[in-house]
Residue frames as qw, qx, qy, qz and C-alpha x, y, z in Angstrom:
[[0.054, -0.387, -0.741, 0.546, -52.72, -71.23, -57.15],
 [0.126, -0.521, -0.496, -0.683, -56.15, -69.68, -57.73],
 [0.054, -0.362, 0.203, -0.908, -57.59, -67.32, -55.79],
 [0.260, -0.227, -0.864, 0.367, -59.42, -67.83, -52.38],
 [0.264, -0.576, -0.366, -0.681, -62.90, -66.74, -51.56],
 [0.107, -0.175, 0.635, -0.744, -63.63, -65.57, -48.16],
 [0.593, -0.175, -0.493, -0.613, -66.10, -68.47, -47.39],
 [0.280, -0.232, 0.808, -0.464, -67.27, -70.59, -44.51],
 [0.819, 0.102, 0.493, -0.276, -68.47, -74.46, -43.95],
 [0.787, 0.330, 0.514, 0.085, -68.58, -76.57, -46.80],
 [0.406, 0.892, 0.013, 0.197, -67.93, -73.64, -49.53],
 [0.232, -0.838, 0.493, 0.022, -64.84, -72.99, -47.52],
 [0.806, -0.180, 0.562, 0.042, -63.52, -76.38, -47.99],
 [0.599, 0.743, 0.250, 0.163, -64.77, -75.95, -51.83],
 [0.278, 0.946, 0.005, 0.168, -61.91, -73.11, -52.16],
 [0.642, -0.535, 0.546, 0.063, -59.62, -74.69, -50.06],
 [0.867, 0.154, 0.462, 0.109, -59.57, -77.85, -52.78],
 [0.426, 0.897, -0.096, 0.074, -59.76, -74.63, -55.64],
 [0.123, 0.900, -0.370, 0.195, -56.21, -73.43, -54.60],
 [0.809, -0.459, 0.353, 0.101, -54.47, -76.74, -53.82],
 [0.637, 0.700, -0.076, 0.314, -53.02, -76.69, -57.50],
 [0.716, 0.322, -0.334, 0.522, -48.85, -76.36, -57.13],
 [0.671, -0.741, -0.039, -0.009, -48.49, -76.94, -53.76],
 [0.203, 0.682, -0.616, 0.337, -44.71, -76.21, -52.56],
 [0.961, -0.254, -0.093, -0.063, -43.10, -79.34, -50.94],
 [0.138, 0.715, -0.664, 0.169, -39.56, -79.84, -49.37],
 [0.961, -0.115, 0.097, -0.231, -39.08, -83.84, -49.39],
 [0.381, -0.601, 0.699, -0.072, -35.93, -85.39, -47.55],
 [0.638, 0.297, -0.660, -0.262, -34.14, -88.18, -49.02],
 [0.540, -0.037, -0.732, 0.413, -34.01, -89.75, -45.42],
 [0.536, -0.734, -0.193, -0.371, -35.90, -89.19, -42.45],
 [0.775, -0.602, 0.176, 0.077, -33.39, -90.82, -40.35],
 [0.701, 0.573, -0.322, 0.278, -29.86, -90.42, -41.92],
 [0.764, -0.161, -0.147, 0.607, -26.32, -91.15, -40.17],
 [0.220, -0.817, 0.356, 0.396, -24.09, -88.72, -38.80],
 [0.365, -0.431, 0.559, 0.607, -21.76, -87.74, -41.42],
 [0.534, 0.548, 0.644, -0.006, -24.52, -88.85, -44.02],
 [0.004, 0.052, -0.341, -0.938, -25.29, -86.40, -47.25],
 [0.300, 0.624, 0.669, -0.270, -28.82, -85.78, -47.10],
 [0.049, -0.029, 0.467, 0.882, -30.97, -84.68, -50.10],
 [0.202, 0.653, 0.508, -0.525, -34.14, -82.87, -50.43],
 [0.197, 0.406, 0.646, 0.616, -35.99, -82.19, -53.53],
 [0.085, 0.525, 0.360, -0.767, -37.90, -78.32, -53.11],
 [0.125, 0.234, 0.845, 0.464, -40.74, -78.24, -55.69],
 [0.472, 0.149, 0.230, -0.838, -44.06, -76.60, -56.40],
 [0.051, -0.118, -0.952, -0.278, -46.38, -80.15, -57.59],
 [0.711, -0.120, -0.211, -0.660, -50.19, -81.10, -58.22],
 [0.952, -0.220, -0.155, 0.144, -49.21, -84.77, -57.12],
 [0.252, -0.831, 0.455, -0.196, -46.50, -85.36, -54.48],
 [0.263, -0.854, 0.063, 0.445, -44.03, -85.76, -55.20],
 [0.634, 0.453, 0.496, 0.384, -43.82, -85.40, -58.88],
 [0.157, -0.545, -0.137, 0.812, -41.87, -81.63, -59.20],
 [0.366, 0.764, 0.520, 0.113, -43.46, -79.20, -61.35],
 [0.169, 0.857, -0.151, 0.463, -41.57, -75.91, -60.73],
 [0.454, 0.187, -0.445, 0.749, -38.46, -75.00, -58.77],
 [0.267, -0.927, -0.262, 0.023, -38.81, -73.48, -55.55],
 [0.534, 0.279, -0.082, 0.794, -36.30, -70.71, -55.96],
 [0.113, 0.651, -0.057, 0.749, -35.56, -66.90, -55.04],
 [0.859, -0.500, -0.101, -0.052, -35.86, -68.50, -51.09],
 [0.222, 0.557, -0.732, 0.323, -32.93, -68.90, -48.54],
 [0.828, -0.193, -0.519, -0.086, -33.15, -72.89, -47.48],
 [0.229, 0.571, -0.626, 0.479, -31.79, -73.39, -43.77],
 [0.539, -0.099, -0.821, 0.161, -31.21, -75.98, -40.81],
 [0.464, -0.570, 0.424, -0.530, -32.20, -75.50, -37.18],
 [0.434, 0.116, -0.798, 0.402, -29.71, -78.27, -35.25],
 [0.644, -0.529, -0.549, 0.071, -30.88, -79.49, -32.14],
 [0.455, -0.122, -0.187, 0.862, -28.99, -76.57, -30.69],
 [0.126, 0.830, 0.425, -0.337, -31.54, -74.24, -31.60],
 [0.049, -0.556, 0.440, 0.704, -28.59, -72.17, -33.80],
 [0.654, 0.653, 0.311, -0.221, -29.84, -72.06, -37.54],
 [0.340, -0.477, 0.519, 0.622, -27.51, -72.74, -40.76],
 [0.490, 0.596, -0.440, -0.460, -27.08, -72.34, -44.42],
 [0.902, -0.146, 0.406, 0.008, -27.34, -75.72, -46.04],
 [0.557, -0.250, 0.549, 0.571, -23.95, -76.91, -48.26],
 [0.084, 0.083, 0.696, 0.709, -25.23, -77.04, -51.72],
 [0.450, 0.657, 0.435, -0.421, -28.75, -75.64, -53.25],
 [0.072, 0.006, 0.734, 0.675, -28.85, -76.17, -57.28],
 [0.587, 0.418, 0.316, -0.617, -32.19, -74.58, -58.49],
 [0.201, 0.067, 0.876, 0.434, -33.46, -76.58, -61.91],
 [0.477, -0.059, -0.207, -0.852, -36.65, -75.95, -63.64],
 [0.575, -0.429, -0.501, -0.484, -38.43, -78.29, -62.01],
 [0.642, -0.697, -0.318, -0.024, -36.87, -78.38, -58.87],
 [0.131, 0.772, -0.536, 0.315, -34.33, -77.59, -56.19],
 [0.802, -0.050, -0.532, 0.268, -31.83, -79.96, -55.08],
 [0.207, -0.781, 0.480, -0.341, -30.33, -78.91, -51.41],
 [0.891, -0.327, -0.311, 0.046, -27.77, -80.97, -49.96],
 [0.272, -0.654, 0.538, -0.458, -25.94, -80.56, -46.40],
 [0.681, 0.151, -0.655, 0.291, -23.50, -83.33, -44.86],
 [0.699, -0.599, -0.315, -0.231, -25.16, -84.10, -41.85],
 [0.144, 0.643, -0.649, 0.381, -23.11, -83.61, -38.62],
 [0.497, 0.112, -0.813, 0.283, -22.05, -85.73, -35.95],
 [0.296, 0.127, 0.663, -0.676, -24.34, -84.75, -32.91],
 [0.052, -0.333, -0.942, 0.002, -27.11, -86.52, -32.42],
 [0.180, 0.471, 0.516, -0.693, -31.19, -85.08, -32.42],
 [0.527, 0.632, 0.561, 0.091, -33.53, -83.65, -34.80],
 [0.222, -0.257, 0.219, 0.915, -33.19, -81.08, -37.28],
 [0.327, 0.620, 0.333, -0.630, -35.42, -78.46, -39.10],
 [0.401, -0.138, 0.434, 0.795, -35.12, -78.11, -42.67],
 [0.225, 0.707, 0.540, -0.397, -36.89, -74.88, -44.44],
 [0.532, 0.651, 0.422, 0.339, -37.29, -73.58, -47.70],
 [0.155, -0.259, -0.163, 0.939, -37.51, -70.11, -46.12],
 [0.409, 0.615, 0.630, -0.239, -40.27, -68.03, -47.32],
 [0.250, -0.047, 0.664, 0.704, -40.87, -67.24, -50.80],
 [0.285, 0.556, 0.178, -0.760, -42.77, -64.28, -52.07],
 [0.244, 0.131, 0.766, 0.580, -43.89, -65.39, -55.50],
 [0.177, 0.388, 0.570, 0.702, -46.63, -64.52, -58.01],
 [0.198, 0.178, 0.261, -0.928, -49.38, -61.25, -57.84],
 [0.083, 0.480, 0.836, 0.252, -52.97, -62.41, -58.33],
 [0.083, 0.468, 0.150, -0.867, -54.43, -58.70, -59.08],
 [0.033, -0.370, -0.635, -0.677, -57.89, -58.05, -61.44],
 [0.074, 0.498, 0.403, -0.765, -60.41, -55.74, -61.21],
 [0.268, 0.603, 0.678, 0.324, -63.26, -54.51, -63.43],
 [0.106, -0.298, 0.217, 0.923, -63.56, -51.14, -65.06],
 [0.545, 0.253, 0.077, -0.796, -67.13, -50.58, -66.72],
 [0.927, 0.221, 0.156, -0.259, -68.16, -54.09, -67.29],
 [0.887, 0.323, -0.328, -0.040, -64.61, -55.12, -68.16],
 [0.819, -0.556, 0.085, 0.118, -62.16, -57.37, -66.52],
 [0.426, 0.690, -0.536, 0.233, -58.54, -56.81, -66.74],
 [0.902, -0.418, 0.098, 0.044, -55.77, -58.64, -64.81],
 [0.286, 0.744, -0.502, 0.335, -51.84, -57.61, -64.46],
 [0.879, -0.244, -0.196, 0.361, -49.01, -60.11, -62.54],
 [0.425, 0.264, -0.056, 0.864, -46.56, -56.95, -62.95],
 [0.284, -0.662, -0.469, 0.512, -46.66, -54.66, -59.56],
 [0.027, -0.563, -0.258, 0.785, -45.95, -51.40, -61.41],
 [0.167, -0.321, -0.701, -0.614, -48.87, -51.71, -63.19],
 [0.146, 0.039, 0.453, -0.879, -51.76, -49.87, -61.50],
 [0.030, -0.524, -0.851, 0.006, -55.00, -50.58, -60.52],
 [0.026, 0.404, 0.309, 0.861, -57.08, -47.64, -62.33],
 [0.092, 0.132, 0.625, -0.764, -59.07, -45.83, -59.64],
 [0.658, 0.076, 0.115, -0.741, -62.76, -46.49, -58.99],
 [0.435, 0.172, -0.869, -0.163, -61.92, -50.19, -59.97],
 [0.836, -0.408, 0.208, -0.304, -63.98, -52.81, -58.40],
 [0.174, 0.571, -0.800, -0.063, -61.18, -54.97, -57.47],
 [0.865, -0.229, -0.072, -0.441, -61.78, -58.82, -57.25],
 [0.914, -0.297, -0.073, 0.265, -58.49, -60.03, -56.06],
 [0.042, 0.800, -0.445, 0.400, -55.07, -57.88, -54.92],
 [0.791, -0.563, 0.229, -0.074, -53.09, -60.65, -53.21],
 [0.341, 0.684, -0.644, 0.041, -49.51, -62.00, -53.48],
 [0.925, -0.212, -0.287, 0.134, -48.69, -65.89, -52.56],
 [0.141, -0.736, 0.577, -0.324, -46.07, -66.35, -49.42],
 [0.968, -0.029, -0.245, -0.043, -45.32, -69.86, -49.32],
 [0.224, -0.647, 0.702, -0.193, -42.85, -72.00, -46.79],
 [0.934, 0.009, -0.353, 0.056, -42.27, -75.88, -47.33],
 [0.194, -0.584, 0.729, -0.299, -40.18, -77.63, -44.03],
 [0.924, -0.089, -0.371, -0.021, -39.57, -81.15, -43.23],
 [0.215, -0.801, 0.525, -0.191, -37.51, -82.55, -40.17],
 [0.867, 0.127, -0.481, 0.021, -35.01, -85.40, -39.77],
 [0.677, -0.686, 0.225, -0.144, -33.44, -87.26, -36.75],
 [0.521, 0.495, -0.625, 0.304, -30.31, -88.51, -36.20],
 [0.014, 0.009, -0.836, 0.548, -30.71, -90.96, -33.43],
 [0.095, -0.507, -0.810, 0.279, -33.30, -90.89, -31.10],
 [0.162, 0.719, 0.268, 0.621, -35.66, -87.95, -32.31],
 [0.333, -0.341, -0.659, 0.582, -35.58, -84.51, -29.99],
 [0.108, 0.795, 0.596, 0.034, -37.58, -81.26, -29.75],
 [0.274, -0.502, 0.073, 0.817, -35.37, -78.04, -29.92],
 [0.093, -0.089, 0.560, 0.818, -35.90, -77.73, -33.29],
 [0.006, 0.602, 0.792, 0.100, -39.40, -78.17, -32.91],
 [0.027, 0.568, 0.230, -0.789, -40.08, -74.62, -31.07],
 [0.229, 0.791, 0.559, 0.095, -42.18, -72.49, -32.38],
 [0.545, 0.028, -0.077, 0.835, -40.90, -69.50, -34.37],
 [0.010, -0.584, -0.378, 0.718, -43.50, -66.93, -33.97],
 [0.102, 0.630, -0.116, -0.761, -43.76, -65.66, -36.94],
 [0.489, 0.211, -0.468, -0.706, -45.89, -66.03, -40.04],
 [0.872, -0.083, -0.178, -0.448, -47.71, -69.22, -40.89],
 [0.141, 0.698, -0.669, 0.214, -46.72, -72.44, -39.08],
 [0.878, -0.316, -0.356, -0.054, -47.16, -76.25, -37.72],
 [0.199, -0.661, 0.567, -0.449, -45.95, -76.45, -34.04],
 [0.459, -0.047, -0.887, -0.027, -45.55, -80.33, -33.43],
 [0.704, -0.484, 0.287, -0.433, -47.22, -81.59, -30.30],
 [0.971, -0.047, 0.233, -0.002, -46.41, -85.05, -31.36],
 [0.212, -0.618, 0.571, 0.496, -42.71, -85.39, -33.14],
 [0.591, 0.593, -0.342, -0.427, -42.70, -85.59, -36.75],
 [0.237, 0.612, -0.751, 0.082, -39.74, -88.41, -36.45],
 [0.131, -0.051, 0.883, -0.448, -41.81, -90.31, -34.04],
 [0.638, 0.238, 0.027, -0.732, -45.00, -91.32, -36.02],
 [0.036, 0.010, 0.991, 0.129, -46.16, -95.13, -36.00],
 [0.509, -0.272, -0.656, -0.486, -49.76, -96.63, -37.90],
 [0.389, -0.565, -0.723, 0.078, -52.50, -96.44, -34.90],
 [0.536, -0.280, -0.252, 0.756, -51.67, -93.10, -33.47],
 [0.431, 0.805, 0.340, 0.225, -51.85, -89.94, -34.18],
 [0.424, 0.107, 0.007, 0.899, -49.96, -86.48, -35.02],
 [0.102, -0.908, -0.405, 0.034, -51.22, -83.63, -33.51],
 [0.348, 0.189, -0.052, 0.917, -49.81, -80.08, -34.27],
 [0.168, 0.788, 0.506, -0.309, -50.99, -76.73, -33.81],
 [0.416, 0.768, 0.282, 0.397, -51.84, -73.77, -36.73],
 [0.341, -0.737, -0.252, 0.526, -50.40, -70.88, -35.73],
 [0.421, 0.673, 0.182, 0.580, -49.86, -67.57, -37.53],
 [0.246, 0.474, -0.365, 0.762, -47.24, -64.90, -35.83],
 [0.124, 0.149, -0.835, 0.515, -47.61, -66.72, -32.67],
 [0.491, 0.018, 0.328, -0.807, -51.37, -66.69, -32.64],
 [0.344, 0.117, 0.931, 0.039, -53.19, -70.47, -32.80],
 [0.440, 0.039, -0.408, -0.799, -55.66, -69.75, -35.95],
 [0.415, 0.129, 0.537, -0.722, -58.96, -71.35, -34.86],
 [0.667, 0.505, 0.509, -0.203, -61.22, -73.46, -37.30],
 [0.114, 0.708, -0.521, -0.463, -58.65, -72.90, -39.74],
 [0.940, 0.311, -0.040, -0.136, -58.58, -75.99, -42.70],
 [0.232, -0.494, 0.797, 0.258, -55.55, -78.68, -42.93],
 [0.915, 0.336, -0.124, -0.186, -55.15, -80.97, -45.85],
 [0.422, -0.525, 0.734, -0.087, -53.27, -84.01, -45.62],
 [0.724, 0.533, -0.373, -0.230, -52.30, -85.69, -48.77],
 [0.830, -0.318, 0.417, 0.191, -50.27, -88.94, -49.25],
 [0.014, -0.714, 0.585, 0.385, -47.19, -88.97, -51.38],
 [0.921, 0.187, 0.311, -0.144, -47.15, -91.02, -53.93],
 [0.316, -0.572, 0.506, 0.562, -44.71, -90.34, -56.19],
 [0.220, 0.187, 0.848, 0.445, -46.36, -91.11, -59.29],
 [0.377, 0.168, -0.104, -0.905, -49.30, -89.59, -61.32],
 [0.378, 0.072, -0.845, -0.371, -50.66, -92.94, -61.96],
 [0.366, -0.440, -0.809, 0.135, -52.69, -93.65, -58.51],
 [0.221, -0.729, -0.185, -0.621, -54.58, -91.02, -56.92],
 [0.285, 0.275, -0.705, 0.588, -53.40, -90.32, -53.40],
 [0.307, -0.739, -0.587, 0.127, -55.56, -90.55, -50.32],
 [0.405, 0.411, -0.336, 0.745, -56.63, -87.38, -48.77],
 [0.422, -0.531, -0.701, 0.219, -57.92, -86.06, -45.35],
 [0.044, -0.526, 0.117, -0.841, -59.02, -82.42, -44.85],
 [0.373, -0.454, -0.560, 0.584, -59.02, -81.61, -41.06],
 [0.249, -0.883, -0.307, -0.253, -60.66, -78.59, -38.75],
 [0.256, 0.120, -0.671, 0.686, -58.49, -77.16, -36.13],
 [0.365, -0.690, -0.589, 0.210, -60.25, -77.03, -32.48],
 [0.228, -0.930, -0.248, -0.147, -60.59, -73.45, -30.70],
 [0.300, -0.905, 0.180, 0.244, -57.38, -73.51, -29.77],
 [0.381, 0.842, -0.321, -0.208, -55.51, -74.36, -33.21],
 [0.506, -0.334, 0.789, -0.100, -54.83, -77.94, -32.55],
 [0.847, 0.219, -0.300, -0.381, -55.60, -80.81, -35.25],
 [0.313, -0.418, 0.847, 0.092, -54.63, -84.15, -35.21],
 [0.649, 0.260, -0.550, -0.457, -54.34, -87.02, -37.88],
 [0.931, -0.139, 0.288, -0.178, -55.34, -90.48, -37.34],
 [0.031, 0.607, -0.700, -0.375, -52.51, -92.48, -38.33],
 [0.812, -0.009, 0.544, -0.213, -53.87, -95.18, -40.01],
 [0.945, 0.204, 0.160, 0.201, -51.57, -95.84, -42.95],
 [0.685, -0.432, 0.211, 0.548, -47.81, -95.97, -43.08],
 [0.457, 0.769, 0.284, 0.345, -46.39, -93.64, -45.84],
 [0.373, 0.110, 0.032, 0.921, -45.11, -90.10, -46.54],
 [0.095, 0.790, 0.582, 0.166, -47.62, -87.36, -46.30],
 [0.195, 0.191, 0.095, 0.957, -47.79, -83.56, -46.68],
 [0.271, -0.617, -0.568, 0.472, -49.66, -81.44, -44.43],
 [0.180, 0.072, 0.154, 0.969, -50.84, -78.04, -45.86],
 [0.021, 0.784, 0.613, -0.090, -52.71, -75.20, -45.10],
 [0.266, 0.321, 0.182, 0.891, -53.38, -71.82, -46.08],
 [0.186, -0.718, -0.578, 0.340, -54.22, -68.65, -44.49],
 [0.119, 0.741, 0.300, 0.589, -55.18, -64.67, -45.83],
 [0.373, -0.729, -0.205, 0.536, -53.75, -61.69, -43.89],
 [0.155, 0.966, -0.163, -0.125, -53.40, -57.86, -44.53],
 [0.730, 0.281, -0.102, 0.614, -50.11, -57.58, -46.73],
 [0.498, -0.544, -0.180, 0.652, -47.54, -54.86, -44.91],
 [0.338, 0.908, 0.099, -0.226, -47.38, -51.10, -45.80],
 [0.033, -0.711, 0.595, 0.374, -45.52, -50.74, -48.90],
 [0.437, 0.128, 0.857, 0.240, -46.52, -54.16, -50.63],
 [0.221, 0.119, -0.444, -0.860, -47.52, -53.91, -54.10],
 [0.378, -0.335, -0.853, -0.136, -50.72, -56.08, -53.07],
 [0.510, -0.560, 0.019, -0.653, -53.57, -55.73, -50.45],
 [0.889, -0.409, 0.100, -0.178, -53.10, -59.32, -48.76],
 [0.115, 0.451, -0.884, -0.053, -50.85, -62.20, -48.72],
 [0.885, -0.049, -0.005, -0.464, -51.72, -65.36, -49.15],
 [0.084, -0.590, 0.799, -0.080, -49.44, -67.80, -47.02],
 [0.975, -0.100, 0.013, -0.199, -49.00, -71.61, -47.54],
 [0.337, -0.512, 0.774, -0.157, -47.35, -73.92, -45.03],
 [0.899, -0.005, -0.292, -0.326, -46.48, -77.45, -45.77],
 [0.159, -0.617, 0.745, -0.197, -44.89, -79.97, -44.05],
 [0.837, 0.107, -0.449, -0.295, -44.04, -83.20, -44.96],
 [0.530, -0.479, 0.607, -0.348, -43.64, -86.04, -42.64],
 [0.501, 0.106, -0.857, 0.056, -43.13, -90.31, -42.57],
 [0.712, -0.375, 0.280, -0.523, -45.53, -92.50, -40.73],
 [0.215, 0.355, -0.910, 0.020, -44.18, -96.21, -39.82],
 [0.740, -0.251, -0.587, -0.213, -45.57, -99.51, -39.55],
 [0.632, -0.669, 0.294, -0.256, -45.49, -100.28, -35.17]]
């Protein structure tokens, strides 16, 4: 990811595109698996979806069950280009959550010093005083997808309050060609306003170029996609907030994705 300028309109959009580069994806081998099933999920950081580039590691992956109660999934094998997780699906019926967890990862920190630029990834390295700094930010990234067993339901939807986040309106599990999906943005429980979503189609392949569709939210942190072709797609957006005291940064920079399955009617 490359660093985000604090821009609006068009130029926003422009810097949006900048910092789509290895997006983090968590993509289900089944949307709709059996009780008892093994489900697998590929967790990845990619340029095309869903072709992995880099592991998402140093993360704790876990379920939320239609029960609302949250677990540890069976297996997680990290690889260098991805992680496998798989968890033997249980026998009640409804939807489930599945989430990377979030994952602090690289420092984007440079700053100029009489006409030169320097730039350090390594926190206890210091930024030399009187620096003009031109970025001090650390990535915070979450990737979630959700499957149904049965008829889909919405516990697992809720909204957790905290950090960046799609809140369905429409059920992920329940998405057919003419329709649409409508979430809202929300960062630690607060709907984020004119806030940018991209919405990419999965191809699996580097060979075709994927459609995409960059969206607005409305005033109160609502978007919705047109569904007009059947597929996989990945939903992502990013948003800049003060990092907490004691971070070796100035911001964070969080990106949410969330991938989903539209169906023919």
């Amino acid at each position: 990811m490359k660093p985000l300028t604090l821009l609006t309109g068009a130029l926003a959009w422009a810097a949006f595109a900048t910092a789509s580069a290895h997006t983090p994806y968590l993509s289900p081998s089944n949307f709709a698996p059996q009780a008892g099933e093994t489900l697998a999920l590929d967790a990845s950081f990619a340029e095309t979806f869903f072709v992995p580039e880099a592991a998402f590691d140093n993360s704790r992956f876990a379920i939320t069950g239609p029960d609302g109660a949250s677990v540890a999934p069976d297996t997680v094998q990290v690889f260098k280009t991805r992680a496998v997780v798989e968890h033997r699906m249980p026998q009640g019926k409804g939807s489930y959550r599945f989430s990377t967890g979030p994952r602090l990862g690289a420092l984007f920190r440079t700053w100029e010093v009489g006409g030169k630029r320097e730039s350090s990834r390594d926190p206890a390295v210091k930024i030399p005083a009187g620096a003009k700094i031109l970025s001090n930010f650390q990535s915070l990234t979450l990737a979630e997808t959700y499957v149904s067993i049965g008829a889909p339901d919405t516990a697992a939807l809720r909204a957790r309050g905290q950090g960046l986040e799609f809140v369905p309106v429409d059920h992920p599990n329940d998405l057919y060609v003419g329709e649409s999906f409508a979430f809202v943005v929300q960062h630690d429980g607060k709907p984020l306003a004119n806030q940018p979503v991209e919405i990419t189609e999965a191809v699996w392949t580097s060979d075709r170029k994927a459609q995409v569709v960059n969206l607005t939210t409305d005033a109160e942190g609502r978007v919705s996609f047109p569904l007009r072709h059947a597929g996989t797609w990945l939903a992502l957006s990013r948003h800049r907030t003060p990092a907490p005291a004691g971070a070796p940064v100035d911001e964070y920079s969080h990106s949410y994705t969330l991938t989903f399955r539209v169906l023919e009617p």
